[in-house]
LOMIKOL-259726 format. One line per 10 residues: for each residue y, x, z of N, C-alpha, C. Coordinates in pm, whole numbers, plus 50000, padded with zeros to 5 digits. Atoms other than C-alpha are relative to their C-alpha. Layout:
// residues N
Y:X:Z:Y:X:Z:Y:X:Z; ...
// end
This chain:
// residues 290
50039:49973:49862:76083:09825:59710:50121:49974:50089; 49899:50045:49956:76289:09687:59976:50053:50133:50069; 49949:49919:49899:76519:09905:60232:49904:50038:50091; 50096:50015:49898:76260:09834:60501:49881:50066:49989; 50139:49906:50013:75972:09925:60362:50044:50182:49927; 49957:49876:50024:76108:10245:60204:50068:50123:50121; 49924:49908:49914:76240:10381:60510:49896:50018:50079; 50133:49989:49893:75868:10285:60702:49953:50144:49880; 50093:49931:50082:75716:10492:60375:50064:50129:50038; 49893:49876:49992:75983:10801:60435:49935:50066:50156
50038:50012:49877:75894:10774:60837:49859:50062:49992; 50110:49975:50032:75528:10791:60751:49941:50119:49978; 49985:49873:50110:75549:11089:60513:50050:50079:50061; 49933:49905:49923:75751:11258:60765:49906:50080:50130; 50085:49975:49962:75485:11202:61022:49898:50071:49982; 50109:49920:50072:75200:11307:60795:50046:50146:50000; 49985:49871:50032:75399:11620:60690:49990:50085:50140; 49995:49963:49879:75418:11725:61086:49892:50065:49996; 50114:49993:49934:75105:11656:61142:49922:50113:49900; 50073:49916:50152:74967:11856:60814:50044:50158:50027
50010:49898:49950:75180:12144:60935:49951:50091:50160; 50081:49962:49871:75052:12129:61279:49874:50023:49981; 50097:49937:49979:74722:12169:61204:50010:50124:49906; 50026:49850:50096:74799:12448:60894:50064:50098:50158; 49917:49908:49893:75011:12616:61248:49877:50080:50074; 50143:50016:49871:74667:12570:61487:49922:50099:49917; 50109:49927:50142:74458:12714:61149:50068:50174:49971; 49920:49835:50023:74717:13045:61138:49936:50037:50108; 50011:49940:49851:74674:13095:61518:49896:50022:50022; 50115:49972:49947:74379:13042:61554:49897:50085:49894
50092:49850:50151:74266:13316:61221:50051:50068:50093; 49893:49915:49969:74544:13513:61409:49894:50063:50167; 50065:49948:49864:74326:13505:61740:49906:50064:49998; 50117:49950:50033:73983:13520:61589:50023:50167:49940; 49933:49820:50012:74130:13864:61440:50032:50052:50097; 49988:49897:49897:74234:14008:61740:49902:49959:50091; 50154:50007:49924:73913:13885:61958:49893:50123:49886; 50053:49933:50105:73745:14052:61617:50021:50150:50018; 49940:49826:50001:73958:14388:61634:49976:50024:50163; 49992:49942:49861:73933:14399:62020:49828:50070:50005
50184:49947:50021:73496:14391:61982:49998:50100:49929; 49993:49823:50132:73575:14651:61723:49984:50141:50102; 49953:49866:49965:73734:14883:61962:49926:49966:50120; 50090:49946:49914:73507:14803:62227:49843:50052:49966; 50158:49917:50069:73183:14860:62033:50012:50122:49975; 49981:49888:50023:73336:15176:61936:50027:50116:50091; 50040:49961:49875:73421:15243:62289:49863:50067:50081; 50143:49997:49982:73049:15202:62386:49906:50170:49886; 50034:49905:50118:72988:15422:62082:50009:50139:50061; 49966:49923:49943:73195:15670:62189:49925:50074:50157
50060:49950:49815:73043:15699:62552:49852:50017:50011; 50123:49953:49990:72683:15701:62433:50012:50101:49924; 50035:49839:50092:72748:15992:62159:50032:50110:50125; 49946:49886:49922:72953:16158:62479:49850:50066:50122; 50120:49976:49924:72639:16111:62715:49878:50066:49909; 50134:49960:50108:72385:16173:62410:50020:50160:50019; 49924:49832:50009:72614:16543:62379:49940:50091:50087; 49978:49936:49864:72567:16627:62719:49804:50058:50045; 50137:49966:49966:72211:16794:62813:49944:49920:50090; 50070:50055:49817:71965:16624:63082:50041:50060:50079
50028:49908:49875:71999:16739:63393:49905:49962:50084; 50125:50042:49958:71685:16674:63582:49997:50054:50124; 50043:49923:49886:71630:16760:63947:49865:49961:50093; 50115:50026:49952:71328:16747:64176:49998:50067:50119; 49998:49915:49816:71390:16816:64582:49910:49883:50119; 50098:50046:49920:71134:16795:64812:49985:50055:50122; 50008:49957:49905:71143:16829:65160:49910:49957:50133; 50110:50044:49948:70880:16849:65381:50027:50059:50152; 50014:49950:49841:70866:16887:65776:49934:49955:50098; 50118:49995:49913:70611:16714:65958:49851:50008:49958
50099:49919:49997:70338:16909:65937:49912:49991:50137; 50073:50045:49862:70018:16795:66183:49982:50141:50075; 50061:49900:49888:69910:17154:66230:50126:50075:50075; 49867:49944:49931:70264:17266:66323:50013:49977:50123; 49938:49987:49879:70385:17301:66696:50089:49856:50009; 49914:50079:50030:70668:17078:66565:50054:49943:49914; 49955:49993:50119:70819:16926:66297:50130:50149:49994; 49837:49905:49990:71078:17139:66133:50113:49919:49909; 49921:50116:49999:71398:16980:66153:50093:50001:49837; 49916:49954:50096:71605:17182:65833:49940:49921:49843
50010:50034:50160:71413:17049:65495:50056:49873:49965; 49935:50136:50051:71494:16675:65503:50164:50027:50011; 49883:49966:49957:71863:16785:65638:50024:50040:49856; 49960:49943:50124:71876:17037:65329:49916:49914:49861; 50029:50070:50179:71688:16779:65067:50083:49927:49979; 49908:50130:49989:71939:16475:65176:50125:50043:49908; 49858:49974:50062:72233:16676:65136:50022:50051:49846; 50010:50001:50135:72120:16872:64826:50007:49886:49870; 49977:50122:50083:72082:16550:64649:50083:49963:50020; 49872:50049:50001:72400:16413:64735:50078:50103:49896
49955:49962:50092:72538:16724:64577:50006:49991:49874; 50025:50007:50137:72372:16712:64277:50083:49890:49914; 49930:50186:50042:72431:16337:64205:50115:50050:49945; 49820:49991:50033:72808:16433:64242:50023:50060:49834; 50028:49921:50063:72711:16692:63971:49947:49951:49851; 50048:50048:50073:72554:16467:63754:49851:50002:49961; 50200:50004:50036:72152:16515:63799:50013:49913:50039; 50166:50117:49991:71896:16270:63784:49907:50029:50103; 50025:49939:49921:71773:16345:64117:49858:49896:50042; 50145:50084:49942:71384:16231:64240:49992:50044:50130
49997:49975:49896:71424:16312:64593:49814:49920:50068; 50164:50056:49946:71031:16315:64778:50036:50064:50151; 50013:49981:49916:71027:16333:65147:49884:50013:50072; 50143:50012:49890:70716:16443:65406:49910:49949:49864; 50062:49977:50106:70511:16486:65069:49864:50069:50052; 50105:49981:50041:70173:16454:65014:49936:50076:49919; 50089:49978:50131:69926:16633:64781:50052:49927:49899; 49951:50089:50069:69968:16339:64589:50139:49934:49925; 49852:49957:50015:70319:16292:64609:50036:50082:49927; 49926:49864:50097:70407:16631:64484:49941:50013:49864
50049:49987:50155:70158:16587:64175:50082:49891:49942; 49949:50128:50080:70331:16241:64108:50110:50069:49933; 49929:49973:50002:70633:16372:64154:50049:50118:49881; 49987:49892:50059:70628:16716:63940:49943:49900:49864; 50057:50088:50130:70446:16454:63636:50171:49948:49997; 49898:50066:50043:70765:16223:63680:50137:50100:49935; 49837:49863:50095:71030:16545:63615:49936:50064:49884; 49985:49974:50177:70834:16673:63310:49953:49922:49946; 50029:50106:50111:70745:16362:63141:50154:49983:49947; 49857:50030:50066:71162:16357:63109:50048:50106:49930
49952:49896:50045:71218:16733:63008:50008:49988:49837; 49989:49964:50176:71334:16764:62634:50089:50139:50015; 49934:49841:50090:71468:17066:62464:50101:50025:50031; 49892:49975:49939:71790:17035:62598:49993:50002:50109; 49935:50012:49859:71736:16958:62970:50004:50137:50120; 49915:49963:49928:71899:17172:63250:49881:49942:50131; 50081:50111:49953:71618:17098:63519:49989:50143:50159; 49957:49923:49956:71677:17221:63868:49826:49959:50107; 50087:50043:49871:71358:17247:64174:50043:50038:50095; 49990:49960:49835:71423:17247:64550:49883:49966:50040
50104:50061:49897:71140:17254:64805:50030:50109:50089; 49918:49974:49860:71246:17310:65163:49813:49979:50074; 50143:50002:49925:70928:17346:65395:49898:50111:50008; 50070:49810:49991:70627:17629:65457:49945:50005:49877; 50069:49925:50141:70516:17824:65183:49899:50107:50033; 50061:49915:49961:70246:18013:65145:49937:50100:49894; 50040:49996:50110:70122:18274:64949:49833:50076:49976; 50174:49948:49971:69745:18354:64808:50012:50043:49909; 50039:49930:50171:69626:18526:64483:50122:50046:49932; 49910:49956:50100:69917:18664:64425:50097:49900:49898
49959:50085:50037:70052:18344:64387:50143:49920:50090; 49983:50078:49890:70317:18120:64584:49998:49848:49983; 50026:50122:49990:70238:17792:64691:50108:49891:50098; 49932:50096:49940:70449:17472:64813:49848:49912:50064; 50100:50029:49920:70209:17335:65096:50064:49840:50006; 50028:50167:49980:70198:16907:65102:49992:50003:50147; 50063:49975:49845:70198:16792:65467:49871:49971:50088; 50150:50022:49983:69852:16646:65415:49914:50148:49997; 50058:49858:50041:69720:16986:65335:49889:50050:50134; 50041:49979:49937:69438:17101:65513:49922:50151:50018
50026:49810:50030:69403:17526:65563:49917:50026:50111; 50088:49929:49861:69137:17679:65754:50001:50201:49908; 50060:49886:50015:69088:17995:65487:50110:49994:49840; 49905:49990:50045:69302:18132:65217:49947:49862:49841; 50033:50115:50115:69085:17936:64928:50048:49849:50049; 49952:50102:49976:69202:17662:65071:50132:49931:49999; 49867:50008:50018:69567:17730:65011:50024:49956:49869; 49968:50002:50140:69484:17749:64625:49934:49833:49944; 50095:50129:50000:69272:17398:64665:50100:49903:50022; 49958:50093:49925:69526:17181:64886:50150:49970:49930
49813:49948:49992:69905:17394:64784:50037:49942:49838; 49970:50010:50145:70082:17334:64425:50108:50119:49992; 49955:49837:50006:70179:17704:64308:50143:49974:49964; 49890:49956:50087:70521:17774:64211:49997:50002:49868; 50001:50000:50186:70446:17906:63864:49942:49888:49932; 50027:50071:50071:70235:17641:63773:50147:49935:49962; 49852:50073:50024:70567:17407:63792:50100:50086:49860; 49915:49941:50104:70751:17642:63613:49927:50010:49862; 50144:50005:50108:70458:17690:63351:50031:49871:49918; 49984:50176:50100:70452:17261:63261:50195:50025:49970
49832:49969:50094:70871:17354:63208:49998:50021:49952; 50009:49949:50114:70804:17586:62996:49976:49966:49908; 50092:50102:50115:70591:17395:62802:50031:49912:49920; 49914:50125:50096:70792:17096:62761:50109:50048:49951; 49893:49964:50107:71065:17317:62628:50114:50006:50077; 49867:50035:49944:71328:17304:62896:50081:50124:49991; 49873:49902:50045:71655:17480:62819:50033:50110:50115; 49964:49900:49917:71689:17642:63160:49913:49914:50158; 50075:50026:49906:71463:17608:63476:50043:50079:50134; 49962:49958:49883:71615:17663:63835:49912:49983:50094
50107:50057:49856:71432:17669:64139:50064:50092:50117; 49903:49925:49872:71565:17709:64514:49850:49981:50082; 50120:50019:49920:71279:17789:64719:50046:50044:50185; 49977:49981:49806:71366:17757:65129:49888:50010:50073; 50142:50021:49973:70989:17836:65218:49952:50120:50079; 50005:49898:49939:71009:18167:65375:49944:50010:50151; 50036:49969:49887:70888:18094:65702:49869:50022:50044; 50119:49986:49872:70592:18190:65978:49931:49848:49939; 50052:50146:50025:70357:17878:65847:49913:50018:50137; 50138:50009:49906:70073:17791:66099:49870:50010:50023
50127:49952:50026:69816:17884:65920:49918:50107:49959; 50040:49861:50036:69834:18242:65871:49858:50038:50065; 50082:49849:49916:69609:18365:66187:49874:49922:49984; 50103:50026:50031:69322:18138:66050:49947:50107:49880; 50008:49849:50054:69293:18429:65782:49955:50096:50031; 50067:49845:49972:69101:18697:65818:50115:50077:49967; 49880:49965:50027:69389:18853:65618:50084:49890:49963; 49932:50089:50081:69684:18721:65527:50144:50035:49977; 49851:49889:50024:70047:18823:65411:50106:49886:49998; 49863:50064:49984:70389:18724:65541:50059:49961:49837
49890:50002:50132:70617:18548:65286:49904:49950:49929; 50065:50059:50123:70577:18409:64954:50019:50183:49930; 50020:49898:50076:70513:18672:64701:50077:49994:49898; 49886:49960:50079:70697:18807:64402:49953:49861:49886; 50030:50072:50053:70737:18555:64187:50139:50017:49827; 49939:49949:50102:70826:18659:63817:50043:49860:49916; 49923:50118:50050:71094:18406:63633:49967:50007:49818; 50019:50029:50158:70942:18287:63264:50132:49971:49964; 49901:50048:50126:71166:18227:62966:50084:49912:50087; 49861:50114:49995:71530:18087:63048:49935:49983:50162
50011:50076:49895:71469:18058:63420:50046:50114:50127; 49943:49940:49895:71626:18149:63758:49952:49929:50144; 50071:50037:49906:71486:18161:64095:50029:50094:50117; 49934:49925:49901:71625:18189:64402:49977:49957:50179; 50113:49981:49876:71416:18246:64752:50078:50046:50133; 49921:49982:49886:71546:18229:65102:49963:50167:50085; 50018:49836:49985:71414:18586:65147:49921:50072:49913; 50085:49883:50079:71218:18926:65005:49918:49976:50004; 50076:49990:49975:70910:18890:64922:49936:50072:50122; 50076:49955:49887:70656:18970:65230:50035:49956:50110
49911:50024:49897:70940:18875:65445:50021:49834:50038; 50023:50150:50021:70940:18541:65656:50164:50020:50111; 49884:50044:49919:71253:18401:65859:50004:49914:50065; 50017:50090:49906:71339:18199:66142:50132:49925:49948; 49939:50054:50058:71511:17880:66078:50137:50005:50096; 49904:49988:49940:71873:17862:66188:50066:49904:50093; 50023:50147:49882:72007:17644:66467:50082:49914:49942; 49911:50098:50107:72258:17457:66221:49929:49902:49952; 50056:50066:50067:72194:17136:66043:49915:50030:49893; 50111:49932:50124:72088:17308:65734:49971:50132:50024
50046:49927:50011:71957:17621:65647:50080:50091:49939; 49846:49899:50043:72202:17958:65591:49925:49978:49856; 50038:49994:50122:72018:17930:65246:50109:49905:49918; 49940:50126:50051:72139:17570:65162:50156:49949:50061; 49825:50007:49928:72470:17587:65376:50080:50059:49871; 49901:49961:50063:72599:17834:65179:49971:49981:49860; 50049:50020:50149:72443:17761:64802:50105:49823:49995; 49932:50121:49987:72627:17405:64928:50179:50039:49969; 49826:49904:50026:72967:17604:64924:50013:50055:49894; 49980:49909:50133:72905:17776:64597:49973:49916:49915
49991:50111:50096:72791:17476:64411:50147:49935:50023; 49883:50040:50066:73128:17340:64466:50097:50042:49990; 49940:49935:50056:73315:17589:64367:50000:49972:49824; 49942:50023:50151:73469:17544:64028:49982:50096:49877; 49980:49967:50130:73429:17703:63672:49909:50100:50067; 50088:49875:49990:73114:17937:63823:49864:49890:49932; 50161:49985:50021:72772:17991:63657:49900:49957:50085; 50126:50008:49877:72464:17917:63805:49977:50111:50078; 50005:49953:49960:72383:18244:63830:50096:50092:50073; 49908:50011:49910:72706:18313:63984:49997:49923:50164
50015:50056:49863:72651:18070:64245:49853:50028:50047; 50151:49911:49929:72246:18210:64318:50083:50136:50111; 50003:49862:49989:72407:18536:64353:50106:50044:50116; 49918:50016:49902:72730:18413:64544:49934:49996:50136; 50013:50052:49927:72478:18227:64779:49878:50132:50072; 50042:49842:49897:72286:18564:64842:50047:50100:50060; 49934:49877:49943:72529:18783:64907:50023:49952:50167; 49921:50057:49875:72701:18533:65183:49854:50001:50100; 50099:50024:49886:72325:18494:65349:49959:50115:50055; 50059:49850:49951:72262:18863:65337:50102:50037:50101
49917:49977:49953:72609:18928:65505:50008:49904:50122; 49944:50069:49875:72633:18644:65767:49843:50010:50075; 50172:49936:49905:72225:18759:65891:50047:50148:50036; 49987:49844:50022:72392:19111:65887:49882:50079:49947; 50105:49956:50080:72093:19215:65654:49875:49953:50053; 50165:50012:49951:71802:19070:65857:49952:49870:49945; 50037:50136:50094:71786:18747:65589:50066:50048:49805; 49936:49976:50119:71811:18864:65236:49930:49908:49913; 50112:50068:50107:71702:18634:64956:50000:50047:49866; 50090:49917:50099:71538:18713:64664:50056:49931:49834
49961:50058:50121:71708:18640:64302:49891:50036:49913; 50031:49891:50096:71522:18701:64001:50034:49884:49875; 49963:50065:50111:71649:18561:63650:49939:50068:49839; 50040:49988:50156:71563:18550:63272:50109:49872:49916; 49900:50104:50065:71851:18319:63195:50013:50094:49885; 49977:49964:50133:71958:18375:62820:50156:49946:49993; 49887:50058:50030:72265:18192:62845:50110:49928:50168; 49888:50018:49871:72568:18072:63117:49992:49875:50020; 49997:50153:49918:72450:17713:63293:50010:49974:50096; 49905:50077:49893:72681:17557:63453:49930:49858:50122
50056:50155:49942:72560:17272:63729:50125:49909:50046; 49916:50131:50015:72825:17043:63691:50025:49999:49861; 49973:50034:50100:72870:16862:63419:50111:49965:49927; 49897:49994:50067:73181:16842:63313:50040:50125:49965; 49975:49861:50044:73267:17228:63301:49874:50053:49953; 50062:49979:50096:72971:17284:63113:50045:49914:49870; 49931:50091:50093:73119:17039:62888:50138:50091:49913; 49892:49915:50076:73430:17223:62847:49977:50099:49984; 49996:49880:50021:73284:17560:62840:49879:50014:49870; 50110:49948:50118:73006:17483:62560:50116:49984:49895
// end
């Protein structure tokens, strides 16, 4: 073999070997990448993981505020329920409910509505009701009045209204862990003096299994609304929900004292509980305190 060609064959071989370790280089790097693209999906699937077992952990929270204020047979609308449903739901949210907010509610409406919150209730959920607007009560019952509603005579309250207890009743039923209800309904409705008789206020309304319920006044007793945006009910229950590391029924009980004290006794509202256990409405310090 001459000089010439032995030094092209050397050249060659030198080339090849380059090139042979350039692609074994490309073939490391690129195992080297596919492994850490590999390990990164790892730790984000596990991520994901992580954040649905943390949400799975965590109870429902379910809410259902309904505020109603124009009413045909009324004088006027009344201005406080949408004011106190808007803001209530904003709270919540913050709080972490699942909030179905219904405004100027129908008959219809309020049946949809009360179907859509317990078709979600399971065994764990945390499930809160507001309804802001007139209440009325018949049979020994109290009723949330629709603004379609049409009252000439008290049977007509139990025909048109959707009771309190029932609601609480389908909770029960589906098993819910703890059942709140803020009832702002206390007032003069418009359809008392069609009544032969008829009785101020909603009536006593006894709290089933695991449940707390808390009424902008005493039974019998009705109230005039306040000249503020919201309602001393929902003003101050707005101040005690965000207060930190308290109970529910801590904050019911906070938000009665402050209404009984800033009416100087001529607005007392009405607690009554069967809670079994300490639920929190925020979700994170229920978190750390279960």
């Amino acid at each position: 073999m001459s000089f010439d060609k032995a030094k092209g064959s050397r050249h060659s071989f030198i080339i090849a070997a380059a090139a042979i370790a350039t692609v074994i280089s490309l073939g490391l790097g690129a195992h080297a990448a596919l492994n850490k693209i590999s390990s990164d999906a790892k730790q984000a699937v596990s991520n994901l993981g992580d954040a649905a077992g943390a949400a799975a952990a965590q109870p429902a929270r379910l809410a259902l505020v309904i505020g109603n204020s124009r009413y045909p047979d009324a004088n006027a609308p009344l201005v406080q329920p949408i004011n106190d449903a808007r803001a209530l739901t904003a709270s919540l949210r913050r709080d972490g409910f699942d909030v179905d907010v219904v405004e100027d509610a129908n008959k219809e409406d309020m049946r949809r509505a009360v179907d859509r919150l317990t078709a979600k209730v399971r065994p764990d959920s945390v499930v809160l009701l507001f309804y802001g607007g007139y209440g009325v009560q018949a049979g020994r019952q109290s009723y949330m009045i629709p603004v379609d509603a049409t009252i000439w005579r008290e049977s007509d309250v139990r025909r048109h209204g959707m009771s309190i207890e029932s609601v609480l009743n389908a909770l029960k039923d589906r098993g819910a862990r703890a059942s709140l209800v803020v009832l702002d309904a206390s007032r003069r409705n418009p359809y008392e003096r069609r009544f032969r008789t008829y009785s101020h206020g909603l009536s006593p309304i006894d709290a089933p299994q695991n449940a707390l319920i808390l009424s902008s006044a005493t039974p019998g007793k009705v109230v005039d609304d306040s000249t503020g945006e919201n309602s001393a009910l929902v003003s101050e229950l707005l101040k005690n929900m965000n207060a930190q590391g308290l109970g529910v029924e801590q904050v019911f009980t906070r938000t009665r004292l402050a209404v009984t004290r800033s009416s100087d006794g001529q607005q007392v509202p009405m607690l009554s509980s069967s809670l079994v256990e300490d639920i929190r409405l925020k979700a994170t310090a229920e978190k750390a305190g279960s």
